[in-house]
N, C-alpha and C positions, 0 to 999 in steps of 0.2 A: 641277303647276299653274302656277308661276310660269313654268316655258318655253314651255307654250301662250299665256302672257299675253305675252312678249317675241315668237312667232312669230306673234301676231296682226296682220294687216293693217289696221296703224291708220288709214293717210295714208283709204285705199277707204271704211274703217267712219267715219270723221270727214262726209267727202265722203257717204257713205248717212245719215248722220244729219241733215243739213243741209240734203238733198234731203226726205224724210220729214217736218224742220221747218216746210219751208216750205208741204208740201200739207198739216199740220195748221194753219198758219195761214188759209193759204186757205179749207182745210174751216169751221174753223170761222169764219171771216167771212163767209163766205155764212149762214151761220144753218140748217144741213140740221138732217136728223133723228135720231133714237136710231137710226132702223132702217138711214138712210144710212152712218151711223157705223161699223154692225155689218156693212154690207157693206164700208167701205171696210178695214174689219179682214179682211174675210173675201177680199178681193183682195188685198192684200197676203202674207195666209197662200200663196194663190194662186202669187200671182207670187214669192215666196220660194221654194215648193216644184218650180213648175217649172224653177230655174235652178239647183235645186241634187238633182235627181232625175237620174240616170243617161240619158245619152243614149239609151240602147238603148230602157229604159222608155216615150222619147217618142215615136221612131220608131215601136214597138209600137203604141201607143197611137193616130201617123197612119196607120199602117197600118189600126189596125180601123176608123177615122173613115172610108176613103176606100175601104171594102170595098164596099160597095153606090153606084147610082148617084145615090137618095135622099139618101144620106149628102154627097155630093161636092158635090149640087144647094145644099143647105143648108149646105156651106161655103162653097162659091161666094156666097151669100147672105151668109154673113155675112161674106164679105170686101167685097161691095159695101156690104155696112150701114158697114164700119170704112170704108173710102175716104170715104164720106160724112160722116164722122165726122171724119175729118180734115180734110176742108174745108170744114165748116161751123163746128169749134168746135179752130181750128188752135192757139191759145193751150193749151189743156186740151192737145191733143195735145202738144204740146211739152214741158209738165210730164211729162206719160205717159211720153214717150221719156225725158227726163233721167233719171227713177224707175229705169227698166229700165237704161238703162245704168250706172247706179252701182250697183245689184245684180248688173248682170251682172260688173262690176269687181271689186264685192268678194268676188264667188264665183269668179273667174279668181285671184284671191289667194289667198280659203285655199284654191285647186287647187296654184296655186305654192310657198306653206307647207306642203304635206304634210298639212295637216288632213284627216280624215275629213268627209265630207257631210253624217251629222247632227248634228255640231257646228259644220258651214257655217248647214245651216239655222238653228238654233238662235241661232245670234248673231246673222246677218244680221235673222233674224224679230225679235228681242229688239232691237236697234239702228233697225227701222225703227217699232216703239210706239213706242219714246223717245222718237223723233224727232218724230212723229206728239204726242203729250202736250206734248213742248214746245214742238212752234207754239202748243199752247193756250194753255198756260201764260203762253209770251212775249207772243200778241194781247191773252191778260186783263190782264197786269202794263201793255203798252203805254194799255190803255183805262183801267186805274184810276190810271195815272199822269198820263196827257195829258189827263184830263178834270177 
């Protein structure tokens, strides 16, 4: 236990908590919902699991997406939906990208550590609630203190 704890990629996990921080601050000062919440958990799980799933899995995976011409039509689709997405709401997008790349850093780490992937996931998932709880935590101590 304690040499997975020294072989862990702090500088990455520090950097993914911080990122995580600050989209639970944002989250929660926009004021969203229970159900917002439970999605942005459930994208996070998301974007955890696909950074740290086996390439081949994904490949797989576009390959069955882009097996029909229906299929390809309607990614096509939703590539145009995200282009528009980015340049109508380029702030958020930026967040998005920062998000990704610090998962995708500290999942390049524990590949460089030698860790196994569901002990990738597993942290990285667990490191970015934290993070996510203490934007809260830090907006509510900010508001009961400055008010």
């Amino acid at each position: 236990m304690v040499t997975i704890i020294k072989r862990l990629p702090w500088i990455s996990l520090t950097l993914l908590l911080l990122t995580y921080t600050h989209l639970g601050w944002v989250t929660y000062q926009a004021g969203y919902s229970l159900v917002t919440w439970l999605l942005l958990v459930l994208a996070i799980l998301l974007l955890t699991g696909s950074f740290t799933t086996p390439w081949s899995k994904i490949s797989n995976f576009f390959r069955f997406l882009l097996q029909s011409n229906l299929r390809y039509f309607g990614f096509t689709l939703l590539g145009a939906l995200l282009l528009f997405f980015i340049l109508a709401k380029f702030r958020l997008f930026l967040d998005i990208l920062v998000m990704i790349a610090a998962t995708m850093l500290a999942r390049l780490d524990f590949q460089g550590a030698g860790l196994n992937e569901k002990l990738a996931f597993g942290i990285i998932f667990i490191f970015s609630l934290i993070g996510l709880g203490l934007g809260v935590i830090m907006h509510l101590l900010v508001l009961k203190y400055m008010a």
